[in-house]
PASEBA-1860 file (N, C-alpha, C; in nm, 3 decimals):
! residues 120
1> XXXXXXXX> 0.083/-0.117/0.000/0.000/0.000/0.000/0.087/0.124/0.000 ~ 0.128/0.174/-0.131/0.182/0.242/-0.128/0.148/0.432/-0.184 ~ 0.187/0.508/-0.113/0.105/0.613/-0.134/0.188/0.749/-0.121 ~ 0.227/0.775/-0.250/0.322/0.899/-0.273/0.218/0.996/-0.251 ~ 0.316/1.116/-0.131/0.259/1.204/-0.068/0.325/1.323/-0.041 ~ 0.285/1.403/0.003/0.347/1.590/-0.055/0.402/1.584/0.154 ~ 0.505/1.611/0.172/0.533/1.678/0.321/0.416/1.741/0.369 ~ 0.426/1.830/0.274/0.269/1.945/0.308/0.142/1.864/0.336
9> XXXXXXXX> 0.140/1.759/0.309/0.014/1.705/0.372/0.008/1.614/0.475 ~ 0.118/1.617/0.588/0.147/1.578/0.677/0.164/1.687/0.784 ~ 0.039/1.595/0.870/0.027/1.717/1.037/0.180/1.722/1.077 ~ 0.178/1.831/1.165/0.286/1.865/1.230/0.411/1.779/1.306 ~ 0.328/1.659/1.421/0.339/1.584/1.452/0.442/1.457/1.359 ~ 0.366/1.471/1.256/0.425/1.366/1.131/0.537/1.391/1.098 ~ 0.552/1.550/1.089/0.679/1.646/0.979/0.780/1.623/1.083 ~ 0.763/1.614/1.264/0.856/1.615/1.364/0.953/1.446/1.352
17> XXXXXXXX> 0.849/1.402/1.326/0.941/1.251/1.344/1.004/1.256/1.220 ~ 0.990/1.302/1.075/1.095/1.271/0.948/1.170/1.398/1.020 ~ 1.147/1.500/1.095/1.277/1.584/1.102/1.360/1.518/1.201 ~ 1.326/1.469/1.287/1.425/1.377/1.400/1.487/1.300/1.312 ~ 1.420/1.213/1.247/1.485/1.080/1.182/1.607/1.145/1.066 ~ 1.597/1.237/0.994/1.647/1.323/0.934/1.800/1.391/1.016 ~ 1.783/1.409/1.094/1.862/1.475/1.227/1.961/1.361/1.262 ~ 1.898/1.260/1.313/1.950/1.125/1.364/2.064/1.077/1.291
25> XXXXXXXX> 2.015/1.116/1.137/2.118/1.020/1.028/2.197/1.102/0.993 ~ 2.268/1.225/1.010/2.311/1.357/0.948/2.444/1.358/1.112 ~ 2.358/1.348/1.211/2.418/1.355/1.354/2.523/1.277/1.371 ~ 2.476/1.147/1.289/2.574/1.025/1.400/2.632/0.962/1.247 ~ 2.567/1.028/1.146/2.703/0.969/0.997/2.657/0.851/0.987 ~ 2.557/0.799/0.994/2.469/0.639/0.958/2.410/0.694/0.823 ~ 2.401/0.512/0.798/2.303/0.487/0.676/2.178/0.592/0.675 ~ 2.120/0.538/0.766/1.961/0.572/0.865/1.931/0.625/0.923
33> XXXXXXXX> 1.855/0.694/0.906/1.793/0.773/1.077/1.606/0.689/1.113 ~ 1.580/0.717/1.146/1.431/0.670/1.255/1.409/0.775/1.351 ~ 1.302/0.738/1.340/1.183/0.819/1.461/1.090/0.779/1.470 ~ 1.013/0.745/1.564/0.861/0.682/1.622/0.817/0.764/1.766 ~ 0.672/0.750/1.706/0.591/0.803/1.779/0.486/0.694/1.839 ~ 0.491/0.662/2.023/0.424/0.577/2.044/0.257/0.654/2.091 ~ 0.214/0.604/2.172/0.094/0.581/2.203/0.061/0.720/2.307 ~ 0.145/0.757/2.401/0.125/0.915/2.475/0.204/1.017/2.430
41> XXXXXXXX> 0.261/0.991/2.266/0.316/1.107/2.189/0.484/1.125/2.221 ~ 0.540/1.028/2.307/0.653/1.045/2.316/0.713/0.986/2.168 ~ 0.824/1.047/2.146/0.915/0.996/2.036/1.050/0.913/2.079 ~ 1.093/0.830/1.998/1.229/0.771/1.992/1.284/0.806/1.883 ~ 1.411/0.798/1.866/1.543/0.844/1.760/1.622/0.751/1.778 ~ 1.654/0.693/1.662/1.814/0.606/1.626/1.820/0.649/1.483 ~ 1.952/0.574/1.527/2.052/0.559/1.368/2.082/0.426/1.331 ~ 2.135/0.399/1.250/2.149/0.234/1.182/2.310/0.231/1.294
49> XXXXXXXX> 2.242/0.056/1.361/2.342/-0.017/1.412/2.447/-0.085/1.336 ~ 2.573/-0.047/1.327/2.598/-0.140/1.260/2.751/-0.197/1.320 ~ 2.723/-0.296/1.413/2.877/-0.380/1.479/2.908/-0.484/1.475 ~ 3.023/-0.566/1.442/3.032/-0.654/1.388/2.939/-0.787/1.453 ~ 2.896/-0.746/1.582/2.830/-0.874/1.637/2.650/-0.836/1.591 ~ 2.660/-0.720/1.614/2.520/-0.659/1.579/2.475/-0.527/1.485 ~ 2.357/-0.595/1.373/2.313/-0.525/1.280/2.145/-0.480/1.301 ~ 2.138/-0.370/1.311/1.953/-0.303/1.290/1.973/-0.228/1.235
57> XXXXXXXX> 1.884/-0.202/1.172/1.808/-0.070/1.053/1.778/0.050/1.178 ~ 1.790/0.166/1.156/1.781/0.260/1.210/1.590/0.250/1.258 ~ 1.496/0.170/1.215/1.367/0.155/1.223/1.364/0.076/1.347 ~ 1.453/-0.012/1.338/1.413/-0.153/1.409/1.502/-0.141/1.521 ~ 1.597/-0.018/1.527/1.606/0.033/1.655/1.566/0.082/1.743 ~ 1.476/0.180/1.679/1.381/0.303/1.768/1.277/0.237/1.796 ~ 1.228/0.149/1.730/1.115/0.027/1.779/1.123/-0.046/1.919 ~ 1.273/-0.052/1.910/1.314/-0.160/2.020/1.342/-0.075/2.129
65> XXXXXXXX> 1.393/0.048/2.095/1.370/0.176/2.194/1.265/0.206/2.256 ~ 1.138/0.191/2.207/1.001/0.266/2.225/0.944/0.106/2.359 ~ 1.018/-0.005/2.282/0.976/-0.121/2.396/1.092/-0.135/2.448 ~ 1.156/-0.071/2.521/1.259/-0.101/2.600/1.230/0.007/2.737 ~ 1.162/0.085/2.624/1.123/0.215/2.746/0.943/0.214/2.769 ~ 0.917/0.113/2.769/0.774/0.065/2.795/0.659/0.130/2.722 ~ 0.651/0.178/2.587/0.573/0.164/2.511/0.495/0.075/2.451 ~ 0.376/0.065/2.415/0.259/-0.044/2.404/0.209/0.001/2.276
73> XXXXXXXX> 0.216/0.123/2.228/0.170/0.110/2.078/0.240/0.193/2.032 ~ 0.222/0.239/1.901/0.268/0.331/1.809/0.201/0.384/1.737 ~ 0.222/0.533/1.702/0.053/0.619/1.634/0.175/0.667/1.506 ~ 0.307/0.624/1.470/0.360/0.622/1.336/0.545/0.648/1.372 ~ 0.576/0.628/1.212/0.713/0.574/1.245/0.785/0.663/1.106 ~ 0.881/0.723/1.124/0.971/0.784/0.964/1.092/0.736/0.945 ~ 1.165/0.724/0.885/1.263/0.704/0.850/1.369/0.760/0.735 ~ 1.477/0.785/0.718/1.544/0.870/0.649/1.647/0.779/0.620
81> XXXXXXXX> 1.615/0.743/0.429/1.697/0.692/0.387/1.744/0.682/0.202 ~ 1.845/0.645/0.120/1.851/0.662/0.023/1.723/0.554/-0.035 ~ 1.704/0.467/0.036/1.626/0.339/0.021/1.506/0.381/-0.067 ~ 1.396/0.349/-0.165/1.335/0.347/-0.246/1.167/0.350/-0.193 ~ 1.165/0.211/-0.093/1.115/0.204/-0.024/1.140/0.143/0.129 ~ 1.012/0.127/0.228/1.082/0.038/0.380/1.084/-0.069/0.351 ~ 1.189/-0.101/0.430/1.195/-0.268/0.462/1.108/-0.317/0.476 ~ 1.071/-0.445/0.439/0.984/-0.548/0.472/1.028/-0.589/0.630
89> XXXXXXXX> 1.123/-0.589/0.686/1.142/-0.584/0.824/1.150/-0.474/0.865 ~ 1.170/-0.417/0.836/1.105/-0.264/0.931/0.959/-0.258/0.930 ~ 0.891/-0.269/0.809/0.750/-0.249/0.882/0.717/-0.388/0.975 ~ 0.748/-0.469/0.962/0.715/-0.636/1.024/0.716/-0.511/1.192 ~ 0.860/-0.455/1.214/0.887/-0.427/1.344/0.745/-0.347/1.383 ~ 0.718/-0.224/1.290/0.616/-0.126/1.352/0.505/-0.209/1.357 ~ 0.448/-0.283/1.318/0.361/-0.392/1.288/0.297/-0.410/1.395 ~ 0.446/-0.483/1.439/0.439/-0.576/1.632/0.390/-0.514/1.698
97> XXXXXXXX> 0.424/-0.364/1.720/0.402/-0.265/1.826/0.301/-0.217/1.826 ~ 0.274/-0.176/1.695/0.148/-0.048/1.599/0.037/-0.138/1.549 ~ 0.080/-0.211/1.490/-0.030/-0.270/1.455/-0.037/-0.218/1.267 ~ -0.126/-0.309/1.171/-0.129/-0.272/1.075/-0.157/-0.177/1.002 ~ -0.226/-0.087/1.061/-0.250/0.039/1.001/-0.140/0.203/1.011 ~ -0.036/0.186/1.096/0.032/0.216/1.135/0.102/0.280/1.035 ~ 0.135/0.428/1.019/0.156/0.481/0.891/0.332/0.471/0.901 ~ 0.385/0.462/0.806/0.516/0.445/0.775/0.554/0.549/0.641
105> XXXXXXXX> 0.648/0.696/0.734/0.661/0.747/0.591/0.821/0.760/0.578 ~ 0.881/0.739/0.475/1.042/0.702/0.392/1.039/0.857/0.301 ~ 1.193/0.914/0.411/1.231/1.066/0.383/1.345/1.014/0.269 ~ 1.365/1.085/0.172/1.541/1.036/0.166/1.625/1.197/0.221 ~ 1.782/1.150/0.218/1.849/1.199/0.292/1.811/1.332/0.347 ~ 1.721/1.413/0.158/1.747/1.578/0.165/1.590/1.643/0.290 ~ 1.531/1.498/0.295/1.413/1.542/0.403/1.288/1.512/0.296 ~ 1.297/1.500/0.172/1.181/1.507/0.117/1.116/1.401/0.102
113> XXXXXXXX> 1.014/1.380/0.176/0.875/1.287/0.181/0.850/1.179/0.028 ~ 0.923/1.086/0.026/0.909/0.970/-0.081/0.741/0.931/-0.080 ~ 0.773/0.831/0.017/0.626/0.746/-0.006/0.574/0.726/0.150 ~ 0.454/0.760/0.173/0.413/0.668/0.303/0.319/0.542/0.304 ~ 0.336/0.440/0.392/0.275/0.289/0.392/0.213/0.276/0.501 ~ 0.168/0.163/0.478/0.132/0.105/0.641/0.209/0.008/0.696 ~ 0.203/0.021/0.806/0.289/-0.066/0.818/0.213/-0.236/0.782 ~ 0.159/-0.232/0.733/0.025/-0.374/0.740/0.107/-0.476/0.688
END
């Protein structure tokens, strides 16, 4: 379900997590950046893991962030990447948390709003 979409038509809220995730990947010199928004509006931020014992997508970090710090759902997730579209494991991750309807929108590097999904 894929659904090319203008920045401009994304609430405020929405535009904050591709600017974190945006931030994230620019900050720390990763592939990736991420940002999620759970269930009482708090956000998480990562960058792509990448050590030789351990590999995550900058998505499937902040996921694991949002349940590490006791989050129970997710109201959406961005990510900032050259990537085309998300991972099929990255949305699997928002999935778990969020549930299928769970919007998923893919910045590339310069911030500009590619495509958003569900995570379904």
């Amino acid at each position: 379900m894929t659904d090319t979409t203008n920045a401009a038509d994304l609430g405020a809220e929405d535009r904050k997590i591709v600017t974190l995730a945006r931030s994230a990947r620019a900050r720390n010199g990763v592939a990736e950046g991420a940002a999620v928004r759970d269930e009482t509006g708090r956000t998480y931020v990562a960058g792509t893991v990448a050590l030789e014992s351990l590999q995550l997508s900058a998505l499937r970090t902040a996921v694991a962030m949002a349940v590490a710090s006791g989050a129970t759902s997710l109201e959406a997730a961005a990510v900032v990447s050259a990537a085309e579209t998300p991972a099929d494991e990255d949305r699997a991750a928002v999935r778990d948390l969020g549930g299928p309807e769970t919007p998923v929108f893919l910045a590339g590097p310069d911030g500009t709003l590619r495509v958003r999904v569900t995570a379904g």
